[in-house]
Backbone as CSV, one residue per row, in Angstrom:
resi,resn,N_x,N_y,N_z,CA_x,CA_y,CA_z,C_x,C_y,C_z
1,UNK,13.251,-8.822,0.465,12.112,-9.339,-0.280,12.648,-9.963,-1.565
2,UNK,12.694,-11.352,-1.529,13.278,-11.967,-2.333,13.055,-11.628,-4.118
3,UNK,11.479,-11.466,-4.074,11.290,-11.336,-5.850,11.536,-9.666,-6.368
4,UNK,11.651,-8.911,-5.410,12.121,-7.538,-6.208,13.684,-7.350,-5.931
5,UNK,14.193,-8.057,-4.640,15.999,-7.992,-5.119,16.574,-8.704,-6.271
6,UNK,15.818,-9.944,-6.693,16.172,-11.105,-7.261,15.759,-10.381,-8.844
7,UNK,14.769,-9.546,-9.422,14.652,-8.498,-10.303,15.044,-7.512,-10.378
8,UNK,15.592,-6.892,-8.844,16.675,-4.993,-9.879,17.828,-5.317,-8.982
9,UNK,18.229,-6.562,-8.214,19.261,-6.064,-7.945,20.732,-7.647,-8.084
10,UNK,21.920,-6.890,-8.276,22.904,-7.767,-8.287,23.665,-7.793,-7.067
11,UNK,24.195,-9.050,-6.765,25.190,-8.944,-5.622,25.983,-7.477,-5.658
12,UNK,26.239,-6.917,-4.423,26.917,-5.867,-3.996,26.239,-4.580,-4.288
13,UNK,24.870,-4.518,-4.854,24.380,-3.600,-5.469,24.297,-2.946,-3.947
14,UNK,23.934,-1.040,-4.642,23.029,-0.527,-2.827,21.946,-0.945,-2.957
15,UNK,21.502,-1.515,-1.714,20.087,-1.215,-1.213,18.731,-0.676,-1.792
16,UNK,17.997,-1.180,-2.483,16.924,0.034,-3.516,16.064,0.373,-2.516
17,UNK,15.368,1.276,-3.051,14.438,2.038,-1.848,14.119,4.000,-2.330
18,UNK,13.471,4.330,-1.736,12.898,5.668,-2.231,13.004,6.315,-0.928
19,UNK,13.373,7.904,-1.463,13.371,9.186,-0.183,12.944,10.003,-0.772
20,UNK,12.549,11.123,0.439,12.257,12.493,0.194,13.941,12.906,0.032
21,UNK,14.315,13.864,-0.064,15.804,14.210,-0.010,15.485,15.731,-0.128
22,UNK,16.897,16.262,0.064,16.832,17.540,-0.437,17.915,18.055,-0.884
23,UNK,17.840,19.241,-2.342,19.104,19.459,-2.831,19.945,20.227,-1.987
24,UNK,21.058,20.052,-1.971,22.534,20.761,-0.859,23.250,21.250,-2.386
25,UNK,23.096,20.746,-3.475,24.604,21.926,-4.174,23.986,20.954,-5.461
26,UNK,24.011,21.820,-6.641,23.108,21.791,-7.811,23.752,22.736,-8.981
27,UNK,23.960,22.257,-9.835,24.024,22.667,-11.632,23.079,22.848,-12.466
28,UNK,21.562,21.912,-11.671,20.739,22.037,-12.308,19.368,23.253,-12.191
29,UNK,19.184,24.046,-13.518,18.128,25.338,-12.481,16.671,24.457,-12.241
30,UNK,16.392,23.202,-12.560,15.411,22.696,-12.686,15.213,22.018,-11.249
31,UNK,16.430,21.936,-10.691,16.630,21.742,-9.240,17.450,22.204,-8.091
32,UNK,16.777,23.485,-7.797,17.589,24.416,-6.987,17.693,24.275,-5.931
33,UNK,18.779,25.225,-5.222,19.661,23.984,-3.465,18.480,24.635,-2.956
34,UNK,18.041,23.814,-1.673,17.500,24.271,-1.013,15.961,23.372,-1.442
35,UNK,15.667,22.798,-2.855,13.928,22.023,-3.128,14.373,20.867,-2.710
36,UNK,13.270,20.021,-2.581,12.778,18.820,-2.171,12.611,18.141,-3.018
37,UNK,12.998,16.353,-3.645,12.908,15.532,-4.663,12.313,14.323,-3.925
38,UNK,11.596,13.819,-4.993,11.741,12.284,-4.606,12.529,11.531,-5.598
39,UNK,13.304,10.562,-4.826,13.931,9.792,-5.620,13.821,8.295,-5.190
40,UNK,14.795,7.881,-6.224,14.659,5.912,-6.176,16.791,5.928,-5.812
41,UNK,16.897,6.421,-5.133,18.421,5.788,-5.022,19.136,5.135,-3.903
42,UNK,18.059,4.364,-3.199,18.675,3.375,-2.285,19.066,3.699,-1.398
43,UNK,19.393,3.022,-0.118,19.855,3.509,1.019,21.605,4.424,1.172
44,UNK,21.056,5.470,0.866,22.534,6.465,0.816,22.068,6.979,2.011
45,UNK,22.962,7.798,2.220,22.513,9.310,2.838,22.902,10.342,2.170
46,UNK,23.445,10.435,1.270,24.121,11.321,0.093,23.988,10.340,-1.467
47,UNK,23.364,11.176,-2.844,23.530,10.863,-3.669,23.743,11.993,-4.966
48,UNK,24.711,11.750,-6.122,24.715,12.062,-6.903,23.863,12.131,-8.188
49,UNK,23.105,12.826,-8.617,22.009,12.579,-9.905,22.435,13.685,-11.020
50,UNK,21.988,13.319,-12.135,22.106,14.303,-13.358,20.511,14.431,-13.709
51,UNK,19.897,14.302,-12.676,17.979,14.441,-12.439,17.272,13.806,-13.244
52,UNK,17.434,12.806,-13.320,16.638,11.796,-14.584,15.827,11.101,-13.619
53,UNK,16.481,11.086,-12.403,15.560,9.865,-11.893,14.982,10.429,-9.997
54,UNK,14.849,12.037,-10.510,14.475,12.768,-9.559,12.972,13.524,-9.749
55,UNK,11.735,13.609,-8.555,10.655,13.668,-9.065,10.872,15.064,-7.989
56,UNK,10.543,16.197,-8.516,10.190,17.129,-7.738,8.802,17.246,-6.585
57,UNK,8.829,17.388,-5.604,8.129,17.282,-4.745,6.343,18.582,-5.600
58,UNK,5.266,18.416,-5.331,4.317,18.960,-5.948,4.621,20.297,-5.479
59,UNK,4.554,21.129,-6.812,4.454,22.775,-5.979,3.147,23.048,-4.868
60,UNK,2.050,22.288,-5.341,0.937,22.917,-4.373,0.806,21.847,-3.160
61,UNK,2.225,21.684,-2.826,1.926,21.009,-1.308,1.169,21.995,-0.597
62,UNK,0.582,21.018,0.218,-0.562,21.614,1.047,0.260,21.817,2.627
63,UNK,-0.291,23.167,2.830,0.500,23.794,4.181,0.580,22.845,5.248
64,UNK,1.599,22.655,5.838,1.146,22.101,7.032,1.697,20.858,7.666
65,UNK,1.422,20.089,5.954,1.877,18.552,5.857,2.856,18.187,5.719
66,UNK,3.287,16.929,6.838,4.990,16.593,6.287,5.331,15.891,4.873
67,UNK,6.502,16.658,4.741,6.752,16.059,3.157,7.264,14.672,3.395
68,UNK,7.262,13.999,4.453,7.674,12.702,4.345,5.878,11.897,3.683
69,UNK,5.207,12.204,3.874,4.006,11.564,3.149,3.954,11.460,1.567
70,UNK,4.923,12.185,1.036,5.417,12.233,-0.163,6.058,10.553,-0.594
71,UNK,6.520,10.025,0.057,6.258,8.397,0.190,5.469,7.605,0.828
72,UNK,4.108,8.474,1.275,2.943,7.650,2.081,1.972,7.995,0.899
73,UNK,1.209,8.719,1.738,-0.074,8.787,1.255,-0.191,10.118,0.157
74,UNK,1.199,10.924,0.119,0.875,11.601,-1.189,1.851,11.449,-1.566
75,UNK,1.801,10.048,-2.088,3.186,9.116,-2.966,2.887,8.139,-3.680
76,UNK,3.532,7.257,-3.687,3.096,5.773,-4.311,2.625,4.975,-3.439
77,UNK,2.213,4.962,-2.097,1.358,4.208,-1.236,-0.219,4.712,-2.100
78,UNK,-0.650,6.099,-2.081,-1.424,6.946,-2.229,-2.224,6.172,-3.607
79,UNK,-0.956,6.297,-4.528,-1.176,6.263,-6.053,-1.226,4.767,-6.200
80,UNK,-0.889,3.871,-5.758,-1.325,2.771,-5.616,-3.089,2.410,-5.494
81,UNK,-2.987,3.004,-4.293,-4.549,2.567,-3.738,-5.621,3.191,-4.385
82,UNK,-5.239,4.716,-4.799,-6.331,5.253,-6.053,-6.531,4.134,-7.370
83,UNK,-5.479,3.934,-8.032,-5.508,3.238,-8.931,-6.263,1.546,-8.589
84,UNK,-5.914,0.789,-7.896,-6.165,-0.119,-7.318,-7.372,0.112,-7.264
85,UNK,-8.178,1.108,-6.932,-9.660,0.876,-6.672,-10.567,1.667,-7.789
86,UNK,-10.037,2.544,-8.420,-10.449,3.169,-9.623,-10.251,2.443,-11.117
87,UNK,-9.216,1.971,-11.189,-8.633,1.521,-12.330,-8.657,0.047,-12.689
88,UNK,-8.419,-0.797,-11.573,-8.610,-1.735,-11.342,-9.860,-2.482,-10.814
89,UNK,-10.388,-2.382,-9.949,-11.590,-2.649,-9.213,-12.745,-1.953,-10.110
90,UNK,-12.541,-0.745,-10.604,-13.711,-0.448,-10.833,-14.650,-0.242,-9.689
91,UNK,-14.397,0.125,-8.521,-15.336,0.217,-7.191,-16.261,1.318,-7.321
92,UNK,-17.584,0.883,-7.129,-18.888,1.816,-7.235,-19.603,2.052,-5.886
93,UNK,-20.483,2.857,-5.655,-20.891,3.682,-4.605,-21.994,2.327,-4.285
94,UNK,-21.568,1.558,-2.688,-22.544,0.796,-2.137,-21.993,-0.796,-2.630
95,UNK,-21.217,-0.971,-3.072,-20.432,-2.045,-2.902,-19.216,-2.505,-1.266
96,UNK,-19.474,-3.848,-1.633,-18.538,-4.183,0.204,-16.952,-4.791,-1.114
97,UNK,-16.307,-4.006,-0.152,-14.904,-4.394,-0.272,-13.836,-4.791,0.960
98,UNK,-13.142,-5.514,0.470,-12.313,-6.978,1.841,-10.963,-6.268,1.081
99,UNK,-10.034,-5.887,2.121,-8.853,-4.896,2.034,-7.899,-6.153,3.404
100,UNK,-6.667,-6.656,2.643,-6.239,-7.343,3.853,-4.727,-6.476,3.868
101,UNK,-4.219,-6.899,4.891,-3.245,-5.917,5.090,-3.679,-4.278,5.539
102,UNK,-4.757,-4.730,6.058,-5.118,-3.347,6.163,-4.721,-2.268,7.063
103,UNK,-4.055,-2.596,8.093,-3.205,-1.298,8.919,-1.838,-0.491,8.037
104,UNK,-1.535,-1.271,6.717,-0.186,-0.909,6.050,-0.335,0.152,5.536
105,UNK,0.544,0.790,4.497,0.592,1.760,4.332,-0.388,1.802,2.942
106,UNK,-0.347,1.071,2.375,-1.852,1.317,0.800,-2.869,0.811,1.953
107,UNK,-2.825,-0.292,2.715,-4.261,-0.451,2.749,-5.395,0.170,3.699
108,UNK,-3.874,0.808,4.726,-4.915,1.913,5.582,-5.786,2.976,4.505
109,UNK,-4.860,3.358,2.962,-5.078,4.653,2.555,-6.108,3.745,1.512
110,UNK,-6.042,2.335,1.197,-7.693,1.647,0.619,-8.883,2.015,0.767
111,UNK,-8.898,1.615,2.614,-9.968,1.528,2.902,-10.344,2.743,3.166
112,UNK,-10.098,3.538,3.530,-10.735,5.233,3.810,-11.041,5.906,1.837
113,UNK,-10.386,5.259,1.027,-10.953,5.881,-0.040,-11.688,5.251,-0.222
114,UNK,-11.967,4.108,-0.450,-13.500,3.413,-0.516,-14.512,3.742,0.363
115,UNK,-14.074,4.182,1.716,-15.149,4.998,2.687,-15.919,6.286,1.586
116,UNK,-14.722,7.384,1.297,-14.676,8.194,0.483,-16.282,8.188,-0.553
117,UNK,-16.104,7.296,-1.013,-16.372,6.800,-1.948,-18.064,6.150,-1.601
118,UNK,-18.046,5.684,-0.643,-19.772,5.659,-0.019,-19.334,3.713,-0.276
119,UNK,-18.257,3.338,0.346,-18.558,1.540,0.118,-18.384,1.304,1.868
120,UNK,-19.203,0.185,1.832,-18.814,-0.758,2.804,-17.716,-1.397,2.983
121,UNK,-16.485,-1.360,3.617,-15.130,-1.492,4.137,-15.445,-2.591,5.301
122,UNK,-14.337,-3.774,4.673,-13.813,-4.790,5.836,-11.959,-4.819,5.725
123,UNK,-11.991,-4.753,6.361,-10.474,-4.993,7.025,-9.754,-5.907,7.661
124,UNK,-8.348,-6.707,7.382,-8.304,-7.730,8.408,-6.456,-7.199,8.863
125,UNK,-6.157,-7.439,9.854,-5.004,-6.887,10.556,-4.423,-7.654,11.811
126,UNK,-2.731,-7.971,11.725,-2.287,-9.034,12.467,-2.422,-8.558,14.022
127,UNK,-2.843,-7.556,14.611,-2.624,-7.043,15.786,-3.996,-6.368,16.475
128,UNK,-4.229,-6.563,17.722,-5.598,-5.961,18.253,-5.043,-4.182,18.210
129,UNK,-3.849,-4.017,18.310,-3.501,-2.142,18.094,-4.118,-1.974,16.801
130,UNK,-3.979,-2.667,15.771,-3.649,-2.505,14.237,-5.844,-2.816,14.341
131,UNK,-6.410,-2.991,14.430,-7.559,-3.050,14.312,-8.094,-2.292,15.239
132,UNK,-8.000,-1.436,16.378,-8.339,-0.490,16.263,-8.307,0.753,15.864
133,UNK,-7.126,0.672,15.388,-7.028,1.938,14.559,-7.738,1.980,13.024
134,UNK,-8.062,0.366,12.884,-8.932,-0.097,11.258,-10.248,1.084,11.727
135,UNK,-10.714,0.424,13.338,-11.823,1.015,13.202,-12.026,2.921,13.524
136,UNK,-10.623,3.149,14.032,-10.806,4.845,13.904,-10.891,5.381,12.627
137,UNK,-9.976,4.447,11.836,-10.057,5.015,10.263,-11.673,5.132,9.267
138,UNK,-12.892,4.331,10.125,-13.582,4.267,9.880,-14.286,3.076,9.156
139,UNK,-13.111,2.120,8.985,-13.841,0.784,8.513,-14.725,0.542,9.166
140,UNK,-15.949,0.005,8.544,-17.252,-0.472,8.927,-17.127,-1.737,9.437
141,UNK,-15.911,-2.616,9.381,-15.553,-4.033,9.735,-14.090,-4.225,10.152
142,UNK,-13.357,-4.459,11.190,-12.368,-4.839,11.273,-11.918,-6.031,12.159
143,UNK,-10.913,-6.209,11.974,-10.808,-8.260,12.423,-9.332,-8.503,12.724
144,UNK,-8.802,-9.393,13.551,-7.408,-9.380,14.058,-7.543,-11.101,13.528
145,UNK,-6.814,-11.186,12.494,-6.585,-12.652,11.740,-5.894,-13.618,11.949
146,UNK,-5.419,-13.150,13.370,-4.503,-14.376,13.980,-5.384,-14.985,14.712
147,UNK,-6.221,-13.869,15.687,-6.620,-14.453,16.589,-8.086,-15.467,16.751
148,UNK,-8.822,-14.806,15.186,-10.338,-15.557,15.399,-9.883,-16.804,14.989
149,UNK,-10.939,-17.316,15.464,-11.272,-19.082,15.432,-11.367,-19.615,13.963
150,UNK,-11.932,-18.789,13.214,-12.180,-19.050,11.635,-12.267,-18.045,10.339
151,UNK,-11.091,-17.832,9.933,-11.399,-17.011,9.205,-12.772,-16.733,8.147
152,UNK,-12.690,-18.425,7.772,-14.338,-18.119,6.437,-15.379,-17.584,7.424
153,UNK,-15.651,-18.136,8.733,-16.454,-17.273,9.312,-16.967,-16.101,10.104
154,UNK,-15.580,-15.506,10.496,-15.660,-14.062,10.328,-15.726,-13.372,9.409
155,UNK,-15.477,-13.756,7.698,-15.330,-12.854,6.607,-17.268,-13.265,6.528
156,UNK,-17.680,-14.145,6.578,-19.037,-14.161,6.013,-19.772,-13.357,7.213
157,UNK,-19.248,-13.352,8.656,-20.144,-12.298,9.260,-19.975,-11.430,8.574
158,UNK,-19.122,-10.743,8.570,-18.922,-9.509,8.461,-19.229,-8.708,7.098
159,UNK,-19.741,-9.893,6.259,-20.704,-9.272,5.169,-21.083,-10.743,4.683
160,UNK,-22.574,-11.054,4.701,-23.208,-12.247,4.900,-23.570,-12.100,3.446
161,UNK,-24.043,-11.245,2.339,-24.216,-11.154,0.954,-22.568,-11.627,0.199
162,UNK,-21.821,-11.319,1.298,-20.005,-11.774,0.315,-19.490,-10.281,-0.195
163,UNK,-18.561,-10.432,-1.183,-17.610,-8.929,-1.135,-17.579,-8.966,-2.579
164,UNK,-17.891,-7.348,-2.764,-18.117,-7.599,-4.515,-16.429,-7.377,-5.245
165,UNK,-15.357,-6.815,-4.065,-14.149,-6.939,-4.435,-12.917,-6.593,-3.567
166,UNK,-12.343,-7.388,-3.959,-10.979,-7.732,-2.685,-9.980,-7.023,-3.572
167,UNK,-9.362,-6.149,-2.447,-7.719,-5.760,-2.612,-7.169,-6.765,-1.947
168,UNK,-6.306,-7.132,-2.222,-4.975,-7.800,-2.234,-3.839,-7.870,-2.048
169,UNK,-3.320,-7.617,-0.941,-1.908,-7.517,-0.480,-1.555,-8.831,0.192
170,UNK,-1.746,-9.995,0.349,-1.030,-10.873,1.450,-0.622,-11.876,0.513
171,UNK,-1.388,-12.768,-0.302,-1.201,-14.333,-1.392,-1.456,-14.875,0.240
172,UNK,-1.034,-16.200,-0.451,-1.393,-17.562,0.505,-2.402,-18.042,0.669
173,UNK,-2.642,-18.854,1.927,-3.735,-19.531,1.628,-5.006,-19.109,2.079
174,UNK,-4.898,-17.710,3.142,-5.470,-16.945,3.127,-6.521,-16.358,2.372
175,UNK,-5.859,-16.178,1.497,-6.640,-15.481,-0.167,-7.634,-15.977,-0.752
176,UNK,-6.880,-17.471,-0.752,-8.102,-18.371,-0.859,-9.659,-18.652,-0.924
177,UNK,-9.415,-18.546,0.702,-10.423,-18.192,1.789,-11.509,-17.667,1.876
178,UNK,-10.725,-16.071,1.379,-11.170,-15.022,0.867,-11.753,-14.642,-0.127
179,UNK,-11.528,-15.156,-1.126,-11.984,-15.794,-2.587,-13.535,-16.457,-2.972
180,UNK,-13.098,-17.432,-1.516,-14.073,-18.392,-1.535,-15.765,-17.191,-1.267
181,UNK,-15.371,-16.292,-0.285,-16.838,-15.812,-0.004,-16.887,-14.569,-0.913
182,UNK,-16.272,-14.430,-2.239,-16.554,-13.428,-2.954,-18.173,-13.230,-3.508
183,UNK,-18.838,-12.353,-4.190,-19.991,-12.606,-4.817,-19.614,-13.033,-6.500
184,UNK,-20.457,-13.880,-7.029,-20.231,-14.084,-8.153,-19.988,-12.579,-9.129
185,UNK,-18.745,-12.587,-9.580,-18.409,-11.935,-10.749,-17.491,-10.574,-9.544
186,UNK,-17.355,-10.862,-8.802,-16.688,-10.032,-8.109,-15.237,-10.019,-9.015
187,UNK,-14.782,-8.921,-8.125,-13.202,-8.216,-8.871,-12.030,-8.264,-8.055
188,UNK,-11.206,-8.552,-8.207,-9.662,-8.721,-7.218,-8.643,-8.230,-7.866
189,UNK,-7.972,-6.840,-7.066,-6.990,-6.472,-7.684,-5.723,-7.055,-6.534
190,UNK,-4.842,-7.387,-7.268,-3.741,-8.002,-6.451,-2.226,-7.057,-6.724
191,UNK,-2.449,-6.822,-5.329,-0.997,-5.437,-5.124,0.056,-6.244,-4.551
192,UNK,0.093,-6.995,-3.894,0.906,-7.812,-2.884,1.025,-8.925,-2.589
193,UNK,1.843,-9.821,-2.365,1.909,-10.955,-1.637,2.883,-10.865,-0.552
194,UNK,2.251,-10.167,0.385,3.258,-10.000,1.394,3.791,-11.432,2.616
195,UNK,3.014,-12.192,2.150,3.035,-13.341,2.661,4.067,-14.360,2.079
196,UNK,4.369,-14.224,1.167,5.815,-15.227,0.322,6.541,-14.339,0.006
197,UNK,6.826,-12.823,0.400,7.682,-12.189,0.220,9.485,-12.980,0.821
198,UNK,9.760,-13.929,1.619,10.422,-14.035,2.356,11.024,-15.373,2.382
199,UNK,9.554,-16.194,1.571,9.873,-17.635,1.435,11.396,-18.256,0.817
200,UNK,11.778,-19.334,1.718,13.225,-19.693,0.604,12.783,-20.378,-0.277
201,UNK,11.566,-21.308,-0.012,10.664,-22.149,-0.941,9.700,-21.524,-1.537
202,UNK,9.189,-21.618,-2.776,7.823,-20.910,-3.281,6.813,-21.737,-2.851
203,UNK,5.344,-21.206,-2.676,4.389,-22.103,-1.943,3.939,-22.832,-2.859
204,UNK,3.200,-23.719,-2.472,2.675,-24.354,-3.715,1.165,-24.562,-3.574
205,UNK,0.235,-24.111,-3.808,-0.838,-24.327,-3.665,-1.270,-23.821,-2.136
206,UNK,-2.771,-23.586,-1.679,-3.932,-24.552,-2.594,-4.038,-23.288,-3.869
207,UNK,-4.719,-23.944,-4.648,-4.862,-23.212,-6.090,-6.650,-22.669,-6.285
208,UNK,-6.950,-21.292,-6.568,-8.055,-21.020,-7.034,-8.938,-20.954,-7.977
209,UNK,-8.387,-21.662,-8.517,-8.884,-21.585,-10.266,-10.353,-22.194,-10.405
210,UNK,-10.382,-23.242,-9.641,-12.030,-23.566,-9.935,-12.802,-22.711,-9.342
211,UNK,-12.526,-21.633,-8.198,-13.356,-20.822,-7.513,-13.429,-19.449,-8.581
212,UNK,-12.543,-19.454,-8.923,-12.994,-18.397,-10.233,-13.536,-18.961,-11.427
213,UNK,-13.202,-20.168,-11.996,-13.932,-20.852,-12.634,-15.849,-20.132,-12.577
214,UNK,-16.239,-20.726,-11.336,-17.433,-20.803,-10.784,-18.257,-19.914,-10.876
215,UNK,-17.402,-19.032,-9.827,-17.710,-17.755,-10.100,-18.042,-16.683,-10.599
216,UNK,-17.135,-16.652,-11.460,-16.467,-15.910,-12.839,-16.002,-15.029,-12.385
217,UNK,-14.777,-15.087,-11.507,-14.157,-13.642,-10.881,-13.130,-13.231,-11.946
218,UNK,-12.857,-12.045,-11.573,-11.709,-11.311,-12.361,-10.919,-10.743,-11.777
219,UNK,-9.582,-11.093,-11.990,-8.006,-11.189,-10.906,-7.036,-10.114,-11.653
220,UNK,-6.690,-9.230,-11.484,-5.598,-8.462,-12.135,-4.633,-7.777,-10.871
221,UNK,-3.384,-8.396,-11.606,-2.257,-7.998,-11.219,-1.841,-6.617,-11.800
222,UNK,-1.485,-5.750,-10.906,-0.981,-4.068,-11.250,-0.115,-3.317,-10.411
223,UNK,0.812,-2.343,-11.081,1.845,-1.196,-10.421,1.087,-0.249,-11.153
224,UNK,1.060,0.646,-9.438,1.461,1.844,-10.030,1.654,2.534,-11.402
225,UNK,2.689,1.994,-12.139,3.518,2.965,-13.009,2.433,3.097,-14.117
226,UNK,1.880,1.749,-13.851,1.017,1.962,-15.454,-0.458,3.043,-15.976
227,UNK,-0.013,3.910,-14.321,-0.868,5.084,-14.690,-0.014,6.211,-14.666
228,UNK,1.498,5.880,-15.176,2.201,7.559,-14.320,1.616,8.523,-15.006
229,UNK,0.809,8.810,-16.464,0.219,9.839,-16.719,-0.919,10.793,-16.308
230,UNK,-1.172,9.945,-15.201,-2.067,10.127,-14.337,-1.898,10.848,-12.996
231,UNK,-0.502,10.903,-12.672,0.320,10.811,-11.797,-0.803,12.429,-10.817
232,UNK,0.274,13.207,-11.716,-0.327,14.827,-11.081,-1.529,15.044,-10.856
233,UNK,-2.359,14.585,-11.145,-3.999,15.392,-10.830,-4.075,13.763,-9.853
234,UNK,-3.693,12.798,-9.734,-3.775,11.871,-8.545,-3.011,12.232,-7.217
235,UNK,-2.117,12.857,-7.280,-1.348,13.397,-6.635,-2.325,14.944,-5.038
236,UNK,-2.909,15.711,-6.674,-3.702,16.524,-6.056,-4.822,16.284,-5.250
237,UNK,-5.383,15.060,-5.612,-6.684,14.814,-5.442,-6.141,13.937,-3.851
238,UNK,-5.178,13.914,-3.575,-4.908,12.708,-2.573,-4.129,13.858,-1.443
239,UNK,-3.848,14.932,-2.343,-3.461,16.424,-1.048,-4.603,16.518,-0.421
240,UNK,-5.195,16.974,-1.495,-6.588,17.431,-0.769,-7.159,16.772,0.130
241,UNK,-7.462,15.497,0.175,-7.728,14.418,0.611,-7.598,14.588,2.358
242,UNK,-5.579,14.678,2.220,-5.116,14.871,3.610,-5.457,16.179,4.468
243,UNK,-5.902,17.279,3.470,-5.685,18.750,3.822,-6.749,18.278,4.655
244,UNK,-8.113,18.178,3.877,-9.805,18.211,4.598,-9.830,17.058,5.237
245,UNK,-8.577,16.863,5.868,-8.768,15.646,6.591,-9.930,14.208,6.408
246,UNK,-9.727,14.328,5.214,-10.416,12.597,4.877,-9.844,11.646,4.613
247,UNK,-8.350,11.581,4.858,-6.991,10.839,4.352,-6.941,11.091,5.886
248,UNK,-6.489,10.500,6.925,-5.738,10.102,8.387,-4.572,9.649,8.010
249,UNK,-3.362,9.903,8.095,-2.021,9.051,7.931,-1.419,9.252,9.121
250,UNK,-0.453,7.793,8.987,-0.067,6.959,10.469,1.146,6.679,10.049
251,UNK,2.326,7.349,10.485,3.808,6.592,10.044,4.176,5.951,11.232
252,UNK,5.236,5.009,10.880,6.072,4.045,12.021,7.403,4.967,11.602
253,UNK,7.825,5.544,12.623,9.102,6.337,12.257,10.306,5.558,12.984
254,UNK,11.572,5.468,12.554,12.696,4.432,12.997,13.665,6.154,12.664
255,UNK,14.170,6.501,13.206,15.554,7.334,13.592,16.807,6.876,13.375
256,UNK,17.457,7.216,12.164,19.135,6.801,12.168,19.533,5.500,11.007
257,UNK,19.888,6.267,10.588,20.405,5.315,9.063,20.820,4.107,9.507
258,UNK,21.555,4.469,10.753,21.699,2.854,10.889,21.266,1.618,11.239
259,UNK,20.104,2.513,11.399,18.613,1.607,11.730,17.368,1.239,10.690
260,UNK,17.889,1.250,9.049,17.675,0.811,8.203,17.351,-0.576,8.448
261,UNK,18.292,-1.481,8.284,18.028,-2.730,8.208,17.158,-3.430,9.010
262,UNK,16.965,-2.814,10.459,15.771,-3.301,11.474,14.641,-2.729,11.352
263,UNK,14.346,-1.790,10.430,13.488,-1.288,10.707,12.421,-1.804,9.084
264,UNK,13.719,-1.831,8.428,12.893,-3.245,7.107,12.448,-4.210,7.744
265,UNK,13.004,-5.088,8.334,13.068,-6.397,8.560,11.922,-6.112,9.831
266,UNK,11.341,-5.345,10.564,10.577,-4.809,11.185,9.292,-5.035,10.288
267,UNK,9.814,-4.186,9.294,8.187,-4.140,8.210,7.121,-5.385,8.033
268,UNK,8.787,-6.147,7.315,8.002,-7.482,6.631,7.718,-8.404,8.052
269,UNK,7.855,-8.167,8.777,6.950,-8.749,10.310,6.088,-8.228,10.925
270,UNK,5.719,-7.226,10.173,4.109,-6.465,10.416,4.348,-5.305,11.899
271,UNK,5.618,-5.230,11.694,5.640,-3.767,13.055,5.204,-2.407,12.922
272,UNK,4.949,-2.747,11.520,4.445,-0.952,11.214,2.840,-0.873,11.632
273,UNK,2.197,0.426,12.035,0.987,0.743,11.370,0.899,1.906,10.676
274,UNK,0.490,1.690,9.553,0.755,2.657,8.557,2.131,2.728,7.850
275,UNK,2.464,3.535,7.055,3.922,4.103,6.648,4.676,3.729,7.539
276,UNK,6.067,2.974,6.963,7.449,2.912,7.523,8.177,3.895,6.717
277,UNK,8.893,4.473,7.725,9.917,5.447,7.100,11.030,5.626,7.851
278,UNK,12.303,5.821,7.649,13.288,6.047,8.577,13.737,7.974,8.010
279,UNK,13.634,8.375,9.272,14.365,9.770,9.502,15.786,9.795,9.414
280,UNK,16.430,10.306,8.530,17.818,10.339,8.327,18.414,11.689,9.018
């Protein structure tokens, strides 16, 4: 993915990327052999830390659950999509929200919190597998975007009043589109452009500005991080979530480190539903 290697990383660097891990031999009492971390240290299978950049897994994991969701849905997929629709969106009880990318790993865990939440859920997804599982998750709308005839006019079936706010994972011209059948003063939080992730060229247009012009929409770009104080009681609230089963999570599991690189390059071609993760 060209714009986050091209920002943390230099030729020859490792690989960036996040694991569950677990400690094997420790100095530190704050991390004793035998606990569970999350970390940011790239495709190893072994790493060295002085724990600065190690997140202890939550003490009140909930029985049961694999700690690999600790990079799904009780992780930063999780903490994404809370924020994204709380923080950002501002999403209220009886509003329609347009979630694209929606079989992935935030936007499966989008749209079921906006279910949560008492909204009307549309979904759009590159695969007829990947949309039915939109609709086990309970979206009230789901749509395979390769295959209809028109996108503006499946998004206006599928909510004929328009969408009071779009998550955002794809860019392009798509978005557009999408844009176009918002309701006036609607809200767009933008997590992704998974769609020029890859480009050697940057796209250039078409451009939305007069449709927000018009409108008067409001577009914000956001990570994660800028709630990490938020982190722990988001954390809990997204256990729970999975415990009482109102969170469904779906990993794409790939086996064998050395099946890293296909199983990225897998991703950004839409092979996952839900969470990608490789089992080391």
């Amino acid at each position: 993915m060209r714009p986050f290697s091209k920002a943390f990383m230099q030729e020859g660097d490792v690989m960036i990327g996040s694991q569950v891990a677990k400690v094997i031999q420790s100095k530190n009492p704050a991390f004793p052999v035998g606990s569970h971390v999350v970390s940011s240290c790239g495709w190893r299978s072994h790493s060295i830390s002085d724990g600065k950049q190690l997140i202890p897994i939550m003490s009140e994991w909930p029985e049961g659950v694999p700690l690999s969701l600790a990079l799904g849905a009780i992780g930063m997929p999780g903490l994404t999509a809370v924020y994204g629709l709380e923080e950002v969106l501002q999403l209220k009880k009886g509003e329609t929200l347009l979630v694209n990318a929606a079989a992935g790993a935030v936007g499966s865990l989008v749209g079921q919190i906006a279910k949560i939440k008492g909204c009307k859920v549309v979904g759009s997804a590159g695969t007829d597998a990947k949309v039915a599982f939109l609709k086990e998750l309970g979206f009230d709308v789901a749509f395979n975007y390769k295959t209809v005839s028109s996108l503006e006019e499946e998004l206006k079936k599928a909510a004929p009043d328009g969408y009071d706010c779009f998550f955002e994972n794809v860019g392009g011209p798509s978005s557009v589109i999408a844009m176009q059948q918002m309701k006036d003063f609607g809200r767009i939080a933008v997590c992704g452009t998974i769609s020029t992730y890859n480009d050697g060229v940057p796209q250039t247009g078409p451009y939305p500005h007069q449709i927000m012009i018009f409108k008067q929409l409001k577009m914000e770009g956001f990570l994660q991080s800028q709630w990490e104080h938020k982190h722990p009681e988001t954390l809990k609230r997204l256990a729970a979530w999975v415990k009482e089963g109102k969170l469904k999570c779906q990993e794409h599991v790939t086996k064998g480190f050395e099946n890293m690189p296909a199983a990225f390059m897998g991703m950004l071609k839409g092979e996952n539903t839900g969470k990608a993760i490789v089992a080391v």
